[in-house]
N, C-alpha and C positions, 0 to 999 in steps of 0.2 A: 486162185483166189479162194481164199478160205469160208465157207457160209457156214450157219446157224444151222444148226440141228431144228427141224419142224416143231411146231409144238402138235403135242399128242394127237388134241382134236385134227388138228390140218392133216396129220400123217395116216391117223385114222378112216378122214374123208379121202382122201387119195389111194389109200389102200384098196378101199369101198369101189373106186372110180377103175384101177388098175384092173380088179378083178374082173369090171363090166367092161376091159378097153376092147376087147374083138367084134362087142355090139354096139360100140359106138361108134366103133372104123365102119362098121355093116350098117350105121346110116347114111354116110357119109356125105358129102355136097352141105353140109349147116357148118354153118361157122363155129355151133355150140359144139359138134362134135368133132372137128377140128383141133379144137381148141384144148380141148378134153384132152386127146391124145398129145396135144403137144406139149400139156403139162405132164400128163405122166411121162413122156420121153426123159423130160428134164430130170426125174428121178434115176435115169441111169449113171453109171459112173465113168462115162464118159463122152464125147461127141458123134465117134462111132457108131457107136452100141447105142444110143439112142435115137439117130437118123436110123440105122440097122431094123431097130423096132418098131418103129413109125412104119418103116414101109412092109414089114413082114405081117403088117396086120390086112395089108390089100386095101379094096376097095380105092379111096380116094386118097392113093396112096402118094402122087406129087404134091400133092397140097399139103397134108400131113409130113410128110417130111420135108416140105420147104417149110412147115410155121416152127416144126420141130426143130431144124436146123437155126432157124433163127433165133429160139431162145438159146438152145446149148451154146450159139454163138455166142449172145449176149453174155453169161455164164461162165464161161470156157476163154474166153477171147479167139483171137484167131490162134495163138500158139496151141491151143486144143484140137482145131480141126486139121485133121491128118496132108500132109505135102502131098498126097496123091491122090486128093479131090481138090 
């Protein structure tokens, strides 16, 4: 499924956010910073790589990569996530 290009401001804030994502997995337990990480996951280029990153940041790393996983789902459909999960 083909998506939009971000527009600058939104690419810009994410950027913003990516670069803070290690201290935001390092509050971890808030939903806001959850939530945080699981958009920027959706930034990767694929379903892998961004459940991958979700959990390589620690902390409250099931939870992040279960919200993570579930947007790349949404995203992705199921033919994105790999046969061997």
């Amino acid at each position: 499924m083909p998506t939009a290009p971000a527009p600058t401001g939104v690419r810009r804030f994410l950027d913003t956010l990516y670069d803070g994502a290690a201290a935001l997995a390092a509050e971890g337990g808030t939903c806001w910073s959850t939530l945080a990480v699981a958009l920027l996951a959706s930034r990767a280029p694929g379903y892998e790589s961004g459940v991958a990153w979700a959990i390589s940041l620690g902390h409250d790393a099931d939870t992040n990569a279960a919200v993570a996983g579930a947007l790349l789902g949404c995203r992705d459909g199921l033919a994105g996530i790999p046969d061997r999960w």
